[in-house]
Residue, then its C-alpha position, 0 to 999 in steps of 0.5 A: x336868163x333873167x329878161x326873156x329874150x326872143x328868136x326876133x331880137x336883134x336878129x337884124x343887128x340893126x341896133x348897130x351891136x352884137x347884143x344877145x350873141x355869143x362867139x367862139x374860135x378854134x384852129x387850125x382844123x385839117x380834118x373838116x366834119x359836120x360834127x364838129x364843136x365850137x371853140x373858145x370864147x371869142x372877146x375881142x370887140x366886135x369891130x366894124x367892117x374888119x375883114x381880117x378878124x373871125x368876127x365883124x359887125x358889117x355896117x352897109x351904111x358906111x359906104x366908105x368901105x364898099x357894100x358889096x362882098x369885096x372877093x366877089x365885086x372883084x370877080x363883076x358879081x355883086x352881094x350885097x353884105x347885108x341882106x335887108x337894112x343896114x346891119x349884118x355878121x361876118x364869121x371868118x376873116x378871109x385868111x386861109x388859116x384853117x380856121x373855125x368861128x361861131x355864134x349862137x343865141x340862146x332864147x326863149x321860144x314864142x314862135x313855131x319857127x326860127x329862121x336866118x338868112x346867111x350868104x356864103x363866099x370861098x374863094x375856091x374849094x377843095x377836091x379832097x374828102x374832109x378837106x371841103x369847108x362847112x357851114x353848120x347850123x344847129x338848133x338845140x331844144x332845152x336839153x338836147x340838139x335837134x336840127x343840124x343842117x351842114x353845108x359842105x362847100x363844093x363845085x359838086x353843090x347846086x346851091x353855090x354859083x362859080x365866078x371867073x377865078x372859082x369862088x363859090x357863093x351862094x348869095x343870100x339864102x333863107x334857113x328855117x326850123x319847124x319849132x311846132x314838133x312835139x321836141x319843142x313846147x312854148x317858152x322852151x330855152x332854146x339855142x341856135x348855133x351857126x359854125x363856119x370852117x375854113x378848108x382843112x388844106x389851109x389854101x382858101x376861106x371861107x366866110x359866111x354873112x348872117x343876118x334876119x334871124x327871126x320867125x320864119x322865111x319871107x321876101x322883102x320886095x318880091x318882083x313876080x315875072x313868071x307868067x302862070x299857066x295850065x293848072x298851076x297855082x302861084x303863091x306869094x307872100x312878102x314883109x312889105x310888097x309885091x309887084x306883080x307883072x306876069x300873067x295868070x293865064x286863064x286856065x291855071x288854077x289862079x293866084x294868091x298874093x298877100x304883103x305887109x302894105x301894098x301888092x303891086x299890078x304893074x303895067x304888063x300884069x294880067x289876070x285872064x278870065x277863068x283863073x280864081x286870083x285873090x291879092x291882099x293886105x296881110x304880112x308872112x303868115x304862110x296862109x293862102x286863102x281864097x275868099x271874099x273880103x266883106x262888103x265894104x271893106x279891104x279883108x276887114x274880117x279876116x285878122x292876121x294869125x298870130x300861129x305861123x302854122x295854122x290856118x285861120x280864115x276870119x280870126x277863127x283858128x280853122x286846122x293846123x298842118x305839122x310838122x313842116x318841113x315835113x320827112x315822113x306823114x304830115x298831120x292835119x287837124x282841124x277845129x272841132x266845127x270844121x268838116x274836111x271833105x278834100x285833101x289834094x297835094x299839089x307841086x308847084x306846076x299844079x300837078x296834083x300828087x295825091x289826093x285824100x277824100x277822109x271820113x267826114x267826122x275824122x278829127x285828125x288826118x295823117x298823110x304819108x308822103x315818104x315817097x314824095x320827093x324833096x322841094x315845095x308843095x301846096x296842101x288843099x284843104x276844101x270842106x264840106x261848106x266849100x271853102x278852099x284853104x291852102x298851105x305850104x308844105x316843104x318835103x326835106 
């Protein structure tokens, strides 16, 4: 590959060129499956703000040409093309012509995931089997694929809204691989593939924005308005800030809320007490950790990890959590000076799921959670010194 190339570069676009991308075309398609295969090279320049060609570079500064997806702004709901800065990819025109396009990026791996964000516009969709379009995502480790996640684009889907005329969106959604699984080893040439069709009837578009492909999923400015209540736990991590104006009841479980450079308590917010509520100076990292700052100082002790999937609390690497997302048995392991007394699993409302008391001089633990259902949870790691540590974890 000559210089290395990263999942993080250009993965904005901001650079105002497609550099490190490669595309392709094919059609017409009338049968529309998952596994279906990129095409032929696609080498017309990439022109800015064309919507009537299968590959476009979107340029939100150029205000001319309006920042909003055009179908949708037409229906009173307003997308922004890009989802942070100023740059992002268009695959499709908005031609109804049974057409395929794609991209991919091939890489270097330096990072333990690999994410995109992509927002989806058709202007309707079908209600015959293998006529539905679909969006594709792929990601291949050196030698073979080992991701594929398709979306087939229907009324039936809870992740598309409906406008006034029936075009489905999903407005801007995040999409992330677990690359700390055995398949994957650091400094791997990785591929990542994104494939959108249109419907195999040839009546409707459909198109797809990509943008942000990086290292893992997280929210630039998040604005936190749910209050937290009996025995719940709210985690919250973002690129830059968070403001923050609900309320932490004082029986919940309490709150973690980390950013790049500032957390926010408005007018409005409160924590009650009773709740354990920690807000610091820290960027996506996927770490939530109660604990003290030292004396003095704003978190000084506590250094950002350089592994998005480990834990560390002061600079010190203390257990890490795999794979995750996670299908089947979710692995623990800790450093070798670290005594795990506790596992709970927590959903999102705080209500425990499971809880897991381990031999005290295990070196590993494994947690079968088959039987849990999809969504998001919270793993609570407290040791026998009585630090509490908790992590993420998304059961596909």
């Amino acid at each position: 590959m000559g210089q290395n190339v990263y999942v993080c570069d250009n993965g904005g676009f901001e650079s105002g060129n497609t550099t490190n991308y490669k595309f392709t075309t094919k059609g017409p398609i009338d049968e529309v499956y998952c596994t279906e295969t990129i095409g032929t090279a696609y080498t017309a320049t990439i022109s800015l703000n064309d919507f009537t060609v299968p590959v476009t570079l979107v340029d939100n500064s150029n205000l001319s040409s309006g920042i909003y997806d055009p179908t949708l702004y037409a229906d009173g709901v307003n997308i922004k093309r890009v989802n942070t800065g100023n740059y992002a990819i268009k695959l499709n025109d908005n031609n109804a012509d049974k057409g395929l396009t794609s991209m991919s990026k091939i890489f270097t791996l330096d990072s333990e995931k690999v994410n995109f964000y992509y927002s989806i516009v058709t202007d309707h969709s079908s209600s015959n089997t293998n006529k539905e379009s679909r969006f594709i995502a792929r990601l291949y480790n050196a030698s073979s694929l080992i991701y594929q996640e398709c979306i087939i684009v229907e009324n039936s889907n809870t992740l598309f809204s409906i406008t006034s005329s029936k075009s489905l969106y999903t407005g801007w959604q995040c999409m992330e691989f677990d690359t700390s699984t055995p398949e994957f080893e650091e400094g791997d040439e990785i591929t990542l593939e994104l494939i959108v069709i249109d419907g195999g009837n040839g009546d409707y578009y459909t198109t797809v924005y990509i943008d942000d492909i990086c290292d893992g999923c997280c929210p630039n400015c998040p604005t936190l308005n749910t209050d937290v209540g009996t025995n719940q736990v709210d985690l919250m991590q973002a690129v830059t800030c968070i403001n923050a104006y609900n309320t932490i009841q004082s029986d919940a479980t309490g709150a973690i809320y980390h950013a790049g450079e500032e957390v926010l308590l408005h007018d409005g917010f409160e924590a009650l007490y009773g709740s354990t509520d920690h807000f610091y100076i820290e960027g996506c990292t996927d770490e939530y950790v109660y604990r003290q700052a030292a004396t003095g100082s704003q978190d000084k002790d506590v250094k950002k990890p350089s592994n998005p999937n480990s834990n560390v609390v002061n600079g010190v690497q203390e257990f890490k959590v795999y794979p995750n997302p996670v299908q089947n048995e979710l692995y623990i392991t800790p450093a070798t000076d670290m005594e795990i007394a506790k596992l709970s699993l927590y959903a999102i409302d705080g209500k425990m799921i499971m809880e897991y008391i381990p031999e005290i001089d295990s070196k590993a633990y494994t947690l079968n959670i088959s039987s849990v259902t999809q969504g998001v949870y919270i793993l609570t790691v407290e040791t026998t010194s009585g630090e509490v540590i908790s992590s993420k974890v998304v059961k596909n």
